[in-house]
C-alpha positions in Angstrom: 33.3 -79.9 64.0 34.6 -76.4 64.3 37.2 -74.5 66.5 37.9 -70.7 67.1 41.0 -68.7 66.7 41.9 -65.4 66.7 43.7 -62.8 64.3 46.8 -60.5 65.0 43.9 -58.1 65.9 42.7 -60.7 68.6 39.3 -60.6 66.2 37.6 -64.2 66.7 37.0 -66.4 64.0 35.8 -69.7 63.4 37.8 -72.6 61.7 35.7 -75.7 59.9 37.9 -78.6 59.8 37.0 -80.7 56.8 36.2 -77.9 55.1 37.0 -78.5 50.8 34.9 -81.2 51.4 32.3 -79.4 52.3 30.3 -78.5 48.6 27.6 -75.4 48.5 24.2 -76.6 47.0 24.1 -75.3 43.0 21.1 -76.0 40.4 18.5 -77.6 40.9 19.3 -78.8 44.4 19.3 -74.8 45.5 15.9 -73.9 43.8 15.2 -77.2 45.6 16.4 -76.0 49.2 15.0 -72.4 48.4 11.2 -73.8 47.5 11.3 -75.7 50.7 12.5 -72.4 52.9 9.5 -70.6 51.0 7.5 -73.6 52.2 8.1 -73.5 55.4 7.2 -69.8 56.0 4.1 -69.8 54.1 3.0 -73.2 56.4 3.7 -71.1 59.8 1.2 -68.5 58.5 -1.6 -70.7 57.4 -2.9 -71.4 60.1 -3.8 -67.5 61.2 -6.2 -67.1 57.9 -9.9 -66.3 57.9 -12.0 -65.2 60.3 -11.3 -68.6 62.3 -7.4 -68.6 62.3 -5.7 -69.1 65.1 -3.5 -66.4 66.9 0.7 -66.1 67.7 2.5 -65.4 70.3 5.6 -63.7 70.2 8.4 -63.5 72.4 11.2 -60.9 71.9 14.8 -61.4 73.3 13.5 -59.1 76.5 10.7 -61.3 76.8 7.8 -59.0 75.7 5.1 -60.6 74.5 3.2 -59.9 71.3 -0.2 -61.9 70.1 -1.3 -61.5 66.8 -2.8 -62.9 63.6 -1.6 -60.1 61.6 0.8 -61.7 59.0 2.9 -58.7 58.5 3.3 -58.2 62.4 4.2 -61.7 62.6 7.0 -61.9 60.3 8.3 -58.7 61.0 8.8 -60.4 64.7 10.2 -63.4 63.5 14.1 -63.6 63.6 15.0 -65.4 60.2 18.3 -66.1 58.9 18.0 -67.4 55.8 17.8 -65.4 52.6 14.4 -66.4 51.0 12.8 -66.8 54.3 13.7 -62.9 54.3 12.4 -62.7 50.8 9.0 -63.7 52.3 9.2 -61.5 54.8 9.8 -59.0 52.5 6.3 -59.7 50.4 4.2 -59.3 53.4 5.7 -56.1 54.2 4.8 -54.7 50.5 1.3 -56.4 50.7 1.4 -54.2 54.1 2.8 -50.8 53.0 0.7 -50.8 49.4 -2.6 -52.0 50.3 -2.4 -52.6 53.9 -4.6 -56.1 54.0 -4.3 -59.5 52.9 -0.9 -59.9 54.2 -1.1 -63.4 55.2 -3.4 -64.3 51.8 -0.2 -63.7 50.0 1.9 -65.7 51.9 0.1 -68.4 51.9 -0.4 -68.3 47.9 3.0 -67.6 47.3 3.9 -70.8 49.6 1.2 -72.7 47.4 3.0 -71.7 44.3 6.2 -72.8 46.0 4.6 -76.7 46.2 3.5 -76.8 42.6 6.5 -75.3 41.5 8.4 -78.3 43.9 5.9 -81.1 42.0 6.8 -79.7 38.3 10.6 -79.3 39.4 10.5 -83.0 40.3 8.8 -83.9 36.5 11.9 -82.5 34.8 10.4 -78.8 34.0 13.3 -76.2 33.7 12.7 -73.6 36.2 12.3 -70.5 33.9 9.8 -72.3 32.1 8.1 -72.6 35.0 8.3 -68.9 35.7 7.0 -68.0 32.7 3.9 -70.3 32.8 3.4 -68.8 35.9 3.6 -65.2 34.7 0.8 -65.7 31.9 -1.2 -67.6 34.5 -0.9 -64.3 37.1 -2.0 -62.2 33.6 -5.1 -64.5 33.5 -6.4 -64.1 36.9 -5.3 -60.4 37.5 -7.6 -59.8 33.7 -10.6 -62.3 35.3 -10.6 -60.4 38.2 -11.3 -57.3 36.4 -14.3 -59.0 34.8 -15.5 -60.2 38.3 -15.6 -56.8 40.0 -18.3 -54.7 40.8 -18.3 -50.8 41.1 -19.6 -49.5 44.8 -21.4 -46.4 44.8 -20.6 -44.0 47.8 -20.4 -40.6 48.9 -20.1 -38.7 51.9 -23.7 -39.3 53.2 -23.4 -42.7 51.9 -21.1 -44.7 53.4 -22.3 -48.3 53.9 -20.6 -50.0 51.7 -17.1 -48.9 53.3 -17.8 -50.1 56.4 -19.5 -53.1 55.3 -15.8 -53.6 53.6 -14.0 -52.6 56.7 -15.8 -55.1 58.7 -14.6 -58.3 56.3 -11.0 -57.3 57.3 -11.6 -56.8 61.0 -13.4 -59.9 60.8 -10.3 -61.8 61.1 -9.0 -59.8 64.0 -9.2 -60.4 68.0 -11.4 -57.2 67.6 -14.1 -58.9 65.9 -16.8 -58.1 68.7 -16.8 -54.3 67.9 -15.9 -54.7 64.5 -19.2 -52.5 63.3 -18.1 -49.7 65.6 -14.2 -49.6 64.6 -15.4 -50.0 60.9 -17.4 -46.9 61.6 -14.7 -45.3 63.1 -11.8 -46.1 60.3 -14.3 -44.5 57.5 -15.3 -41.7 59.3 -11.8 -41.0 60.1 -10.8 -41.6 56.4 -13.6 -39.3 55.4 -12.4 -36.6 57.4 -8.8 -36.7 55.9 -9.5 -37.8 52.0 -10.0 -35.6 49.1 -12.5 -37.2 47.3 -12.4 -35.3 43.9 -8.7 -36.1 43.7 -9.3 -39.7 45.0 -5.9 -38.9 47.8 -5.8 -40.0 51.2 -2.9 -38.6 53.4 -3.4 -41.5 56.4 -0.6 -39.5 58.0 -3.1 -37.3 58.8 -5.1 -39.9 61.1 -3.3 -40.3 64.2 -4.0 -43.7 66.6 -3.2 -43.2 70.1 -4.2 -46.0 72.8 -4.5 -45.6 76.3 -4.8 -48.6 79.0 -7.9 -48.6 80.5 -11.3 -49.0 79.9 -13.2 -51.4 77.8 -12.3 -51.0 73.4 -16.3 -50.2 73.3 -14.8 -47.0 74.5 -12.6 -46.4 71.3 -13.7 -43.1 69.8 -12.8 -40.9 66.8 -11.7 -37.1 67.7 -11.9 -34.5 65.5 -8.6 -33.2 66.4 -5.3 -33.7 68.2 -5.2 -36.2 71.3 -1.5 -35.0 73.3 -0.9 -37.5 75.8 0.2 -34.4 78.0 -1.7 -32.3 80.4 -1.2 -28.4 81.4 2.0 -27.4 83.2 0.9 -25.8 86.2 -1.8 -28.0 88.3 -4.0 -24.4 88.6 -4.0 -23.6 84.9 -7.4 -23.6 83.7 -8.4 -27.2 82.7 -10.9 -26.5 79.3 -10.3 -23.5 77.2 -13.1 -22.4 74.5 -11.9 -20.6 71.5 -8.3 -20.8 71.6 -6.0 -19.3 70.1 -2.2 -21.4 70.5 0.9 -20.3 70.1 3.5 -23.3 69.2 6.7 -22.7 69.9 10.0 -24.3 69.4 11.5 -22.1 71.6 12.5 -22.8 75.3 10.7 -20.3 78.3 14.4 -19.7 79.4 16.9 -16.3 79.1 19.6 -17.0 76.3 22.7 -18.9 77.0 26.1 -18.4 75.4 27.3 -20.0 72.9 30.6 -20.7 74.2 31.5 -22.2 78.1 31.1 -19.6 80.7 31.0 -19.2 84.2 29.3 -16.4 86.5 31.1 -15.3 89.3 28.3 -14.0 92.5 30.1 -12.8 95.4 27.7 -10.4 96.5 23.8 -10.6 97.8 23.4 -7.4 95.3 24.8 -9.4 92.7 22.7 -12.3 92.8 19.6 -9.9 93.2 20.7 -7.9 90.0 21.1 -11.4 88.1 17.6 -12.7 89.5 15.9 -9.7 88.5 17.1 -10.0 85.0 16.6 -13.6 84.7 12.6 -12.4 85.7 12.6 -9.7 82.7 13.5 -12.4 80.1 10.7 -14.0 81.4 8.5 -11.8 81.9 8.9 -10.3 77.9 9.1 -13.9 77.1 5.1 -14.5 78.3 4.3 -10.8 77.3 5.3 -11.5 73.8 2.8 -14.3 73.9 -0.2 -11.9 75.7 0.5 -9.5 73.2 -0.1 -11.6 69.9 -3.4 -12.9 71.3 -2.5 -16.5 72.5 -5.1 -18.4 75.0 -2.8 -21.2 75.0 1.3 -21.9 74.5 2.3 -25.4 73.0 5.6 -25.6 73.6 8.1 -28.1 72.4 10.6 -27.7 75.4 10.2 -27.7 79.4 10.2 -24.4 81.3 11.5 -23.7 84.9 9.4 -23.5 87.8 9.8 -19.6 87.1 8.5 -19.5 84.2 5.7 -21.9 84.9 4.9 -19.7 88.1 4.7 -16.5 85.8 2.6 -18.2 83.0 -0.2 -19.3 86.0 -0.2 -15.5 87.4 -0.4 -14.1 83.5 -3.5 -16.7 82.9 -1.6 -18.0 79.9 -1.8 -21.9 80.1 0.8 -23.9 78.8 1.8 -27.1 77.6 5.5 -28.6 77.6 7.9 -31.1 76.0 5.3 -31.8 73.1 7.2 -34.3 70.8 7.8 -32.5 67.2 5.3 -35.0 65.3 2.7 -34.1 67.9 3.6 -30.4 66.8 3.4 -30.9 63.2 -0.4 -32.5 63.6 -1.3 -29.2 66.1 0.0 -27.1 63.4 -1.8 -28.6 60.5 -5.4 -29.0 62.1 -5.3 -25.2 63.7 -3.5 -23.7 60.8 -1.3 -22.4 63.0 3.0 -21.9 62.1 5.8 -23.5 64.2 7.6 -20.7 65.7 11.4 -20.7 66.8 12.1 -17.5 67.8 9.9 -15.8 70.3 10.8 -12.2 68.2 8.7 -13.8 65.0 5.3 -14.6 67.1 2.7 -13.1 65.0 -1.2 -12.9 65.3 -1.2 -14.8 61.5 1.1 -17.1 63.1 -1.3 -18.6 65.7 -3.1 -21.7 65.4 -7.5 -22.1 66.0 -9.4 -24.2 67.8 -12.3 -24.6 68.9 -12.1 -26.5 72.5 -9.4 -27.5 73.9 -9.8 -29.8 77.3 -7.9 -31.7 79.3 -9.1 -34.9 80.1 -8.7 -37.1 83.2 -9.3 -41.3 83.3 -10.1 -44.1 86.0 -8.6 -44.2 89.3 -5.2 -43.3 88.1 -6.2 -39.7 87.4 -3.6 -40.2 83.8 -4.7 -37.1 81.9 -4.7 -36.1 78.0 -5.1 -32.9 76.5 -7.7 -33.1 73.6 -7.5 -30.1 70.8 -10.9 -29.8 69.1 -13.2 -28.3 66.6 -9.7 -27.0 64.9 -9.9 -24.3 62.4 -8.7 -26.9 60.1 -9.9 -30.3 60.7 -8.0 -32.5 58.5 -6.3 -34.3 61.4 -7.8 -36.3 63.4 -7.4 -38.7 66.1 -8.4 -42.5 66.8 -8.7 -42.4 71.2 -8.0 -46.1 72.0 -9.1 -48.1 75.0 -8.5 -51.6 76.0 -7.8 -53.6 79.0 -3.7 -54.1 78.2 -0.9 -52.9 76.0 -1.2 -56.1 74.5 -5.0 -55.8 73.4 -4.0 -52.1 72.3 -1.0 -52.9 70.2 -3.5 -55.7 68.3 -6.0 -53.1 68.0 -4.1 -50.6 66.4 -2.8 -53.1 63.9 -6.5 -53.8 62.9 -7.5 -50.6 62.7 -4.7 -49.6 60.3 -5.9 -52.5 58.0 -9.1 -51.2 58.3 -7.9 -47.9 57.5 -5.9 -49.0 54.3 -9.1 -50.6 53.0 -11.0 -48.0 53.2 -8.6 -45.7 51.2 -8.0 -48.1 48.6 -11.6 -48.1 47.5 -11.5 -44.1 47.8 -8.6 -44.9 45.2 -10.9 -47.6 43.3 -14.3 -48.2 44.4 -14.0 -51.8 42.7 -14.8 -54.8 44.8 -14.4 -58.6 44.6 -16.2 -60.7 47.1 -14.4 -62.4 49.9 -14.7 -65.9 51.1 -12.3 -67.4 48.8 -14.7 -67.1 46.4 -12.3 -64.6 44.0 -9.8 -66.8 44.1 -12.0 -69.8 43.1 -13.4 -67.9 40.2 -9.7 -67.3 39.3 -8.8 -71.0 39.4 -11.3 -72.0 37.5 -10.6 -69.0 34.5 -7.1 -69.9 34.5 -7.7 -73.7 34.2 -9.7 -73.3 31.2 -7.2 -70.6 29.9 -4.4 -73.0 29.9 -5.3 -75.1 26.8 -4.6 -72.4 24.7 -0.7 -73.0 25.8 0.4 -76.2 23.5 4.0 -75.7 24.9 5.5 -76.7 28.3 3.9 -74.0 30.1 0.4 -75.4 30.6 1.7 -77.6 33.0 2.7 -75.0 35.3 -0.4 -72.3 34.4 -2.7 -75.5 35.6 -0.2 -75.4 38.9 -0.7 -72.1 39.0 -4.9 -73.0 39.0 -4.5 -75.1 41.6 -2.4 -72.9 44.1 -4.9 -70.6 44.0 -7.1 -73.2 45.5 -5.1 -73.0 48.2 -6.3 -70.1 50.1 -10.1 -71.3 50.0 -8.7 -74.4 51.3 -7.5 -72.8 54.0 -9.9 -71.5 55.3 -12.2 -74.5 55.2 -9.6 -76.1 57.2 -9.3 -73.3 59.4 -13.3 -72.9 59.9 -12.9 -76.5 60.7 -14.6 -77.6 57.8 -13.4 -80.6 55.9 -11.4 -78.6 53.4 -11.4 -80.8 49.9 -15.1 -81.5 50.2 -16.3 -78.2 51.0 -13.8 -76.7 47.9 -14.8 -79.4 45.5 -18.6 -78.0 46.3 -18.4 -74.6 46.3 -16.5 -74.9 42.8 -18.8 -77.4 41.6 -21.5 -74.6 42.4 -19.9 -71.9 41.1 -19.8 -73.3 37.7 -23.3 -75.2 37.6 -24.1 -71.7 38.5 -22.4 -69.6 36.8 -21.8 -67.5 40.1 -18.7 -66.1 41.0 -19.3 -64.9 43.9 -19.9 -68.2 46.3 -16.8 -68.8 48.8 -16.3 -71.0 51.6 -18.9 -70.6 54.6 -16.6 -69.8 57.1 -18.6 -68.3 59.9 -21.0 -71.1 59.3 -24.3 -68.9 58.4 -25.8 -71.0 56.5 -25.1 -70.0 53.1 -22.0 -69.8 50.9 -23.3 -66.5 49.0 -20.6 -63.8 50.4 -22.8 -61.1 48.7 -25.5 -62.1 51.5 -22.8 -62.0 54.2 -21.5 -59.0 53.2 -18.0 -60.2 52.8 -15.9 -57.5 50.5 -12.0 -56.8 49.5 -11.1 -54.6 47.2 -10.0 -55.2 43.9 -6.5 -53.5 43.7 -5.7 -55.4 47.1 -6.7 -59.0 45.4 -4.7 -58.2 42.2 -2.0 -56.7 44.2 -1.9 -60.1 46.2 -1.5 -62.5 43.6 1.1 -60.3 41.3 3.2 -59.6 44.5 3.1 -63.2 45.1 3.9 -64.3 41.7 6.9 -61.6 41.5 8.4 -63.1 44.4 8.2 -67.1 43.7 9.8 -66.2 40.2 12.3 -64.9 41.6 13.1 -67.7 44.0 12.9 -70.0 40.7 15.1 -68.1 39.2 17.9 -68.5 42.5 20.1 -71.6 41.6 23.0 -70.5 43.8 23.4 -68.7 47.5 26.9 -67.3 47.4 28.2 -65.8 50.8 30.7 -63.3 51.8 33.0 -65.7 53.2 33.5 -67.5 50.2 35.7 -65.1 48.8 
């Protein structure tokens, strides 16, 4: 029971009654509370992994409405209070920003590694001991993993095996149908931007603009800039070959002031005299421009109907209010310089391209300025269509883990194959790695074995497979075998060889995944108290 009352400030605050006997969790009963926070997390997201997971839906305080299966997406949405709840959070969001994929994969393994960890609390193992078994078991599988993976050969002509990898990741997606076609797109786009001798890929250079309408068999990769503007003056010309654009931070207007001012007109001679010299500014204003050379101005700010009248009769189109990220990408693909001053517009100073269009869609008549064949084509744009925001917003996410994949294996070309089957392999080296612990920690590097089981598990159960059988199987095979590369059938094909099924991830994201997740459940081990602000 609790009451409010207020300060001499008139600040609310709240009053527990009862409250000394009110004792904080400590020890064991907060690594306790802590495991089964992790828990809980982890079992919201299990559902959404594989190609077969199911999909959530999202609903903001405004009541927008977001369906995904993207693990990252989803717990950024999610309004969590408590701390290690945020921690998790937190882990999909590294997964996200370093390797872009396999952000639900380690949630779900860390929340496995969460219920062993509860099991070996309850036989009277010390937490840190725990931690530590874990930490040599994480050494194990990162080191097996290494022995596992397989080198893919590519170059620029060649460039099968990167889609083949992009197309396990948007397996999982809503997108699934055109997977082949966005997977071509991602690499291509990828190509366009990486540096291949120095292994580097700038993906800020790969811009992803979506437009409702359409059908996403429309999606399409432009070599170029995509402005979601069109030209200022309806009579403009509306395609432009060769251009040369001046961009310009600079407003089309005559200077103001610097301090508050007023103009007094009392006479018609007066006004004429001010009108006439409001028209000069303008008129040097565009003639600086004709004079440099410039087809085309990209300009940062509006102009007044004045100056947009004058630009028409000059043959000068023009383009306003450009956002200044929009600018920076025009500037880097036509090699052209940002200028803020009209006085230091220069020939050097102007940007190339090649085409530049503008484009109209549907019934709607929405138009877009494309900027083409630029004299420096290391931007470029992914053009995407769909039939809602909703379908777009999904869409985008996918093709950003696609686009993460395939730069990671420009970084390392290794591979390990998909399916659950890297994990399996893992389980199974770590298990028989274990015996050579006499102390404590065996019992938690076989827990550590059998967490990794988890996320093969999940997808059986997820494919709608019965999920101990089909693991028990699969593992059973893989040693008979000696094959590490058998996972769980997931899109029921017929066989559980993921090298026939084409079913990739890269190495660095697999090894990232399980020493993110092992980083993140010590830690929460290692928590035996929550102390709060208001304790003090």
């Amino acid at each position: 029971m609790s009451f409010a009352a207020f300060d001499e400030s008139g600040r609310r605050f709240i009053i527990l009654r009862e409250q000394e006997q009110k004792a904080r969790l400590s020890g064991l009963e907060a690594v306790k509370a802590n495991v089964t926070a992790g828990k809980a997390v982890s079992h919201i997201l299990r559902t959404s992994l594989g190609p077969k997971g199911m999909d959530k839906m999202l609903q903001s305080p405004d009541g927008d409405i977001v369906i995904t299966n993207d693990g990252a997406t989803i717990l950024d949405q999610m309004d969590v209070d408590n701390p290690i709840a945020k921690l998790m959070v937190e882990l999909s969001r590294s997964q996200d920003y370093e390797i872009g994929d396999g952000t639900t994969g380690v949630v779900v393994m860390a929340g496995a590694l969460l219920e062993q960890a509860e099991n070996l609390l309850d036989r009277g193992i010390h937490p840190i001991r725990i931690a530590e078994g874990y930490e040599v078991a994480s050494r194990i599988a990162v080191e097996h993993l290494e022995k596992i993976a397989h080198k893919f050969e590519f170059g620029e002509t060649d460039v099968e095996p990167l889609i083949q990898t992009c197309m396990t990741t948007l397996s999982s997606k809503i997108v699934n149908r055109c997977k082949r076609s966005l997977a071509e797109i991602a690499v291509k786009a990828v190509l366009a931007v990486a540096d291949l001798e120095r292994k580097d890929v700038n993906l800020d250079l790969i811009k992803v603009e979506g437009k409702v309408g359409g059908k996403l068999e429309d999606t399409e990769l432009i070599y170029g800039i995509v402005v979601d503007k069109d030209m200022s003056h309806p009579q403009m010309p509306k395609k432009i070959e060769d251009a040369n654009i001046a961009i310009l931070t600079c407003p089309f207007e005559p200077p103001k002031p610097k301090t508050k001012h007023k103009v007094e007109i009392d006479t018609v001679e007066k006004f004429e005299t001010l009108r006439k010299q409001e028209q000069h500014y303008f008129d040097e204003m565009v003639q600086k421009c004709k004079d440099v050379g410039a087809t085309l101005v990209i300009c940062q700010w509006g102009f007044d109907d004045e100056a947009n009248h004058l630009l028409m009769h000059r043959n000068l189109p023009a383009v306003r209010w450009v956002g200044g990220v929009e600018l920076e990408l025009i500037a880097i693909a036509t090699g052209g310089r940002i200028v803020p001053r009209f006085q230091e517009l220069t020939p050097e100073k102007l940007g190339r391209a090649g085409l530049v269009r503008e484009k109209a869609f549907g019934t709607t008549k929405d138009r877009m300025l494309y900027i083409e064949h630029c004299a420096n084509s290391k931007a470029v744009t992914i053009f995407i269509r769909g039939g809602n925001k909703m379908m777009i917003e999904e869409t985008k996410r996918s093709i950003h883990d696609a686009l993460c994949v395939a730069r990671n294996l420009i970084r390392n070309n290794s591979i390990v194959y998909g399916g659950g089957s890297a994990e399996i392999a893992c389980s199974l080296a770590v298990e028989a790695g274990a015996d050579r612990f006499p102390g404590v920690e065996q019992y938690a590097i076989r827990a550590f074995a059998e967490s990794l089981d988890a996320v093969p598990m999940a997808l059986a159960e997820n494919s709608g497979l019965q999920p101990i059988e089909t693991l028990s199987a699969v593992k059973h095979q893989q040693i008979k075998e000696n094959i590490t590369h058998l996972g769980i059938d997931c899109n029921d094909v017929g066989t559980n060889d993921m090298r026939e099924q084409y079913v990739f991830e890269t190495l660095i994201g697999k090894q990232q995944q399980i020493l993110l997740a092992t980083q993140v459940v010590k830690m929460i081990l290692k928590i035996d108290d929550v102390i709060t602000p208001s304790e003090f």
